[in-house]
C-alpha positions in Angstrom: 16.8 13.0 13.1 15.7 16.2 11.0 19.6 16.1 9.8 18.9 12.6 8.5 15.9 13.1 6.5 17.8 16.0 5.3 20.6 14.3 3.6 18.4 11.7 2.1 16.0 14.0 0.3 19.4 15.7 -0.9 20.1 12.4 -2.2 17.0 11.7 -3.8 17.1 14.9 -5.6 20.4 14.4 -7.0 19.1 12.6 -9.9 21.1 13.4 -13.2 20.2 9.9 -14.7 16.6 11.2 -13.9 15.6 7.8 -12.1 12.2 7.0 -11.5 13.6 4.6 -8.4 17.0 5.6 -6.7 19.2 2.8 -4.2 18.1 3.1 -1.0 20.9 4.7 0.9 21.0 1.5 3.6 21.0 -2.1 2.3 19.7 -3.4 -1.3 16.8 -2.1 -3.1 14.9 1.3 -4.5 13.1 4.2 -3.4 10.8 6.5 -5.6 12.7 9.4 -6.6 10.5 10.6 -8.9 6.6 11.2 -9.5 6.8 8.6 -11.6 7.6 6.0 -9.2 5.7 6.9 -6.7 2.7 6.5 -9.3 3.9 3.3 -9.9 4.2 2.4 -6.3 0.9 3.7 -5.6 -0.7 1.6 -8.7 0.6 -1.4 -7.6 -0.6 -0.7 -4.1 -4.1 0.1 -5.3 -4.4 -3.0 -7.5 -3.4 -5.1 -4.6 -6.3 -4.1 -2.4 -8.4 -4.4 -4.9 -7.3 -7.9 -5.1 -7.7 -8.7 -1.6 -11.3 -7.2 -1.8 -12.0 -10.1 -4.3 -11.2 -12.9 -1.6 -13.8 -13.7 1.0 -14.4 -16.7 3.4 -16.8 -17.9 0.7 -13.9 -18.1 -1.8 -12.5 -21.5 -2.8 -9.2 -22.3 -3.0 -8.8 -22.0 -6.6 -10.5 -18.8 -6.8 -8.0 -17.5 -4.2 -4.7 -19.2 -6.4 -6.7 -17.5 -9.4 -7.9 -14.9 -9.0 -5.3 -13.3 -6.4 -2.0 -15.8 -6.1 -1.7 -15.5 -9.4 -1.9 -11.9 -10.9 -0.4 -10.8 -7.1 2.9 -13.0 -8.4 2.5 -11.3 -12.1 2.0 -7.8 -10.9 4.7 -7.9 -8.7 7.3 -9.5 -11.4 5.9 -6.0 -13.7 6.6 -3.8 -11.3 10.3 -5.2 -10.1 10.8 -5.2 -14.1 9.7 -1.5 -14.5 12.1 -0.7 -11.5 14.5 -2.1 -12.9 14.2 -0.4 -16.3 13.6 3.0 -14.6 15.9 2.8 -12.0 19.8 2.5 -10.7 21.2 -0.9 -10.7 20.6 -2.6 -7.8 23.5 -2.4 -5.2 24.0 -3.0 -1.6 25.3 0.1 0.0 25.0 1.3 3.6 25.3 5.5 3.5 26.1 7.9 0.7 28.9 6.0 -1.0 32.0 9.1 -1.2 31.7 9.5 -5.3 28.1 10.6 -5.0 28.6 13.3 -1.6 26.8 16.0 -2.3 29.2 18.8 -3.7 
C-alpha cells in the first residue's frame, strides 16, 4: 500500500503546469497539488461549518434556504470555478495514463 501512496505523491509533484488541483489518478475530478489548493479546500471547508453553525432547530425554513442553501450552492459553484481555472482539465482516467510515467 506504501508503494501506492508512493506513486501518487510522485504524481502530484510532477507539476510543470504548476496546478493548484491535479486529475485524480482514478476516475473524474481534482486533487490539491499545491498549497494553494489545499488553502482553498480548507477555506471552503471552514466557511461550510461555519454555515451549518448558523442553522439550529429554531431556524425557519427560509432562514435555512437563506442563509445556508443558498451561499452553500454559491460557494460551491466558486470553488468548482477556481478549480477549474487553477487546475488540469477535467478527465476521466483510471492510473497514470503512459505519456505522463514518471521518467
Amino acid at each position: 500500500m506504501s508503494n501506492f501512496f508512493k506513486k501518487y505523491l510522485s504524481y502530484l509533484k510532477n507539476n510543470p503546469g504548476h496546478y493548484w488541483f491535479k486529475d485524480k489518478l482514478y476516475g473524474w475530478g481534482w486533487v490539491p497539488a499545491t498549497w494553494q489548493g489545499w488553502l482553498v479546500i480548507a477555506l471552503y471547508v471552514v466557511i461550510l461549518v461555519l454555515l451549518a453553525l448558523t442553522i439550529d432547530s429554531n431556524s425557519s425554513r427560509r432562514e435555512v434556504a437563506f442563509m445556508f442553501i443558498l451561499p452553500v450552492v454559491i460557494l460551491t459553484t466558486l470553488l468548482l470555478v477556481i478549480i477549474y481555472k487553477k487546475g488540469e482539465r477535467p478527465r476521466w482516467q483510471w492510473g497514470n495514463p503512459p505519456d505522463r510515467e514518471e521518467k
